[in-house]
C-alpha positions in Angstrom: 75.3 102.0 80.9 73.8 98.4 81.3 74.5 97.5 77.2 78.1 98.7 77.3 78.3 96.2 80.9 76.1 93.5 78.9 78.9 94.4 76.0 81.7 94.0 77.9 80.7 90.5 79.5 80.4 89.3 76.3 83.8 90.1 75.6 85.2 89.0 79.0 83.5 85.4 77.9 85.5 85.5 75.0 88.3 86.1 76.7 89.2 90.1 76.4 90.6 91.5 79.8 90.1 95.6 80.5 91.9 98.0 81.6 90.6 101.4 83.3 93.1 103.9 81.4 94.4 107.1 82.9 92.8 106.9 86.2 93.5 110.0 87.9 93.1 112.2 84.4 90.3 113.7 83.2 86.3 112.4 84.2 85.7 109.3 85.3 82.1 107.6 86.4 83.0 105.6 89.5 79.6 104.1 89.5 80.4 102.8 86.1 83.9 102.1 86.9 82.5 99.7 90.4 80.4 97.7 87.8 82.6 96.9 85.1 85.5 95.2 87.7 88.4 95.5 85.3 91.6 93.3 85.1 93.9 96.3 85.7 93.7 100.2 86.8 96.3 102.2 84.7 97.4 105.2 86.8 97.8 108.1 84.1 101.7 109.7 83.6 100.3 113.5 85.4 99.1 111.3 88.1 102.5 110.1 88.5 104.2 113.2 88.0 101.8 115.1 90.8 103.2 111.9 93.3 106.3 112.7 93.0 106.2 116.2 93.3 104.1 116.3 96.1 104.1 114.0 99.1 100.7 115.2 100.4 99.2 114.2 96.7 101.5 111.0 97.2 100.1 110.4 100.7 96.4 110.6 99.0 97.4 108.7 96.3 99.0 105.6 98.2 95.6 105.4 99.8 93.7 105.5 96.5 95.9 102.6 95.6 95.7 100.6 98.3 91.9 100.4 97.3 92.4 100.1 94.2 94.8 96.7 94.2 91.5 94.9 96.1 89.0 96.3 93.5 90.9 95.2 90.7 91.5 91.6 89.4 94.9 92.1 88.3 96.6 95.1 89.3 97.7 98.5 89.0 100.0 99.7 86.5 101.8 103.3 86.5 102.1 104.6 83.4 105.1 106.8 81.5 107.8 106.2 83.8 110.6 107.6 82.4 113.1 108.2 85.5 114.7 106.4 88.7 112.8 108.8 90.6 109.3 108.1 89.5 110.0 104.3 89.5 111.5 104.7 93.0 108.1 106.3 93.7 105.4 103.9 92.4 107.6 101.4 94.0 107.3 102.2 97.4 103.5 103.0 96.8 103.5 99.1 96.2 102.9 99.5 91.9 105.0 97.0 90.5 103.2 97.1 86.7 105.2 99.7 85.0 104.7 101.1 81.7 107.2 103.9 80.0 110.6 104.9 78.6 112.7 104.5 81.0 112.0 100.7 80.6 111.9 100.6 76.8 110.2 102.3 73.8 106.8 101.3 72.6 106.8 98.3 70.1 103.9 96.5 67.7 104.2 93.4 68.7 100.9 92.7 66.4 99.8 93.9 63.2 95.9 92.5 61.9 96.6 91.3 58.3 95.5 93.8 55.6 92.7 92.7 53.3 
């Protein structure tokens, strides 16, 4: 774990910012997670989905976001919105980084030149 954190100074020097993806899906190693400090927490689409479905998960999750906005440098971000509802949602549980359709469809906005 130390070389990937030793890594990803390296790239912080150069400039690179990180992004903990789909928080809320799958395994994650919070003791990992403490030391790397990223720029932004992405809350996964499921996570979303389970918030506003269920306003005892939503109640749980507001408080795991409220931590999570003074951990991270940057900011959360709530990924795959795709309705008024779930915006309405992450909204009032203060996430104003929002990734998904209902805002637009995916675009390259950069392509690395071919050699």
């Amino acid at each position: 774990m130390k070389s990937i954190l030793q890594i990803a100074q390296t790239w912080r020097s150069k400039g690179y910012k990180f992004a903990i993806d789909d928080f809320g899906a799958g395994f994650i190693s919070l003791p990992f997670i403490a030391r790397l400090v990223p720029e932004y927490v992405k809350l996964d689409r499921m996570t979303i989905l389970d918030a506003v479905s269920s306003l005892k998960f939503r109640k749980f999750l507001n408080y795991m976001i409220l931590a999570l906005r003074n951990y991270s440098k940057k900011g959360i971000i709530a990924e795959g919105i795709e309705t008024e509802k779930e915006l309405r949602v992450v909204k009032k549980m203060g996430v104003h980084l929002i990734q998904g359709d209902l805002l637009g469809k995916p675009e390259i906005v950069y392509t690395p030149t071919n050699r």
